[in-house]
N, C-alpha and C positions, 0 to 999 in steps of 0.2 A: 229534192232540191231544198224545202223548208228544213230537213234536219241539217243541210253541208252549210244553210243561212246561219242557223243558231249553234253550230260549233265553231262557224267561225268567227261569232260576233265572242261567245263566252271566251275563246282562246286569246282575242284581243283584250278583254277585260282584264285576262289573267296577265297574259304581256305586261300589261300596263302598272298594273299594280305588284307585280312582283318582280320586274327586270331592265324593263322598257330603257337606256339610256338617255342624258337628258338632250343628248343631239339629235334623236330622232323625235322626239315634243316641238323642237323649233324649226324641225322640216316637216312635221305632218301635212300641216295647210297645201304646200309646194306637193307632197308626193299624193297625198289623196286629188290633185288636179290633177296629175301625171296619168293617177290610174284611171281617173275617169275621162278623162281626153281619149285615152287607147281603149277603155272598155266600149264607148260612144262610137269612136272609129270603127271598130269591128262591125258594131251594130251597123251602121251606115253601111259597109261594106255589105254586109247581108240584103240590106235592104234596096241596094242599088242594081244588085245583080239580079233582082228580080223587075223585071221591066213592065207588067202588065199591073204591079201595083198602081201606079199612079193614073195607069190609062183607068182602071175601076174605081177609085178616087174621084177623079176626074165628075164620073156619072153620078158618084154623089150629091156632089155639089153641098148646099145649106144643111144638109140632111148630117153632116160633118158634125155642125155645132150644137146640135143635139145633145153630145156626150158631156162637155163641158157647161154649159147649160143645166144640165142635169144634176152635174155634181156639185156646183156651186148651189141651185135650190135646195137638195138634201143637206148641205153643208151649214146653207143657214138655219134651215128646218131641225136640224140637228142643238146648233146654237142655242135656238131660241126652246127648245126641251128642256136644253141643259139649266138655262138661267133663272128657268121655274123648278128644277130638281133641286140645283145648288144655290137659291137665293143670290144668282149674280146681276148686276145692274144687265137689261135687256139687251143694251148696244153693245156693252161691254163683252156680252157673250157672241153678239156679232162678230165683234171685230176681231174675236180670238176665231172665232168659226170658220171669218174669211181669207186665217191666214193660210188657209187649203196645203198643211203641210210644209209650207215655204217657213219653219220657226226662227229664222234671224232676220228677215226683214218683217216680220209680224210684229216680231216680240219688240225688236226697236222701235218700231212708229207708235206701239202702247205703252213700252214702260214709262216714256216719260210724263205720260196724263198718270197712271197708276205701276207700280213697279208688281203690284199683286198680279195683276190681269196681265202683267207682262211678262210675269215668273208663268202664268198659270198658259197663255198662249205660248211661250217655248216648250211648258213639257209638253203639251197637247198635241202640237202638232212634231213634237221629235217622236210621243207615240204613233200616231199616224202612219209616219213615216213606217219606223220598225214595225206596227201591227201590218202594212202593206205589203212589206217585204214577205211574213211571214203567211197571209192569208193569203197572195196571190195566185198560188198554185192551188187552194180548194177552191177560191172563186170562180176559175178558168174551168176550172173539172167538173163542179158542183151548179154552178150560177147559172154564167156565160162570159163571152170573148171580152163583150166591152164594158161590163163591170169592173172589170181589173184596173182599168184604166181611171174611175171612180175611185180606188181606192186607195190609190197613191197620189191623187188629183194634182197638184203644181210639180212633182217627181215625176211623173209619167213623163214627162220628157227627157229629162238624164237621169238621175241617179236610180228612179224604176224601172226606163224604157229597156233595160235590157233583160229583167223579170217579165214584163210583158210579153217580151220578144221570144223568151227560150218557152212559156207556159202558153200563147195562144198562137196565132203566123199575121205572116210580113203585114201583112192589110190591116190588121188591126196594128200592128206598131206604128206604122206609119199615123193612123189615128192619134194613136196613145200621144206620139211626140206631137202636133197639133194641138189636140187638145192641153195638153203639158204648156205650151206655148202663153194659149189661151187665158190659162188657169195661171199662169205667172203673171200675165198682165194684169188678171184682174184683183189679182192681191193687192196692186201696187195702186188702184182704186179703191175698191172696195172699204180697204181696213183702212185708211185716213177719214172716210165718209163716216164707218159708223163708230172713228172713237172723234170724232168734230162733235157726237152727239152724248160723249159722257161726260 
């Protein structure tokens, strides 16, 4: 699955730069929600026809928010490594840390205090994303079920949960988009709290 990820991201690349016409640049936006609405649906459809997921859910309970929880401490823990590696202001490496993957609503709530941290929180977290994509099938194989779901942190609910979904089963997707949930919302805390503090 990771090699049919990266031939078809490189095929796009090539698209793009060598043929792409300019009527399809002004419908990207519109068809990339096309395809992720019907990618999303399937999922759902998968996950609905399984009936005893949510009754095992269910018995979770709190035990749920664990995941997310998890990824946001490593996420800052992370952050705050980086900001003594790279000489970045402390918060600042926060508020790029807390963009958990989400890179257009990070990068805008930062660019405007710094355009640097803001340049530097959209690449970070567009690698996330792509490194998620591409690590998610040795994390499932190698690690465990709900690390995948760490790795793609605010994606884990659309645009990973279907990598989730084909590399571990239903029980943990149904997590994965929860957690995804979770990790959106806290973006949209999070990263105003620690760039209030650069």
């Amino acid at each position: 699955m990771t090699k049919k990820i990266l031939l078809v991201l490189v095929l796009g690349i090539l698209s793009g730069l060598l043929f792409m016409p300019q009527v399809f640049y002004d419908n990207s936006g519109l068809l990339m929600d096309i395809g992720l609405c019907l990618l999303l649906f399937f999922v759902g459809i998968d996950l609905g026809s399984n009936k005893s997921i949510f009754k095992n859910l269910k018995n979770l309970g709190f035990k749920i928010l664990i995941v997310p929880i998890a990824t946001i401490v490593g996420s800052l823990i992370g952050g705050l490594v980086c900001s003594f590696i790279f000489k970045i202001n402390i918060f600042g490496s926060l508020a790029i840390a807390s963009g958990l993957s989400w890179y257009t609503l990070s990068a805008i709530i930062i660019t405007p205090i710094s355009s640097e941290l803001g340049t530097i929180a959209f690449l970070s977290n567009v690698f996330r994303e792509v490194m998620a994509f591409v690590a998610i099938p040795f994390i499932a194989k190698k690690i465990g079920y709900l690390e995948t779901i760490a790795a793609g942190a605010a994606i884990s609910m659309d645009t990973g949960l279907p990598m989730v979904t084909r590399n571990t089963n239903q029980e943990v997707a149904v997590i994965s988009f929860i957690s995804g949930v979770i990790l959106s919302l806290a973006v949209t805390v999070l990263v105003p709290i620690f760039v209030g503090f650069i």
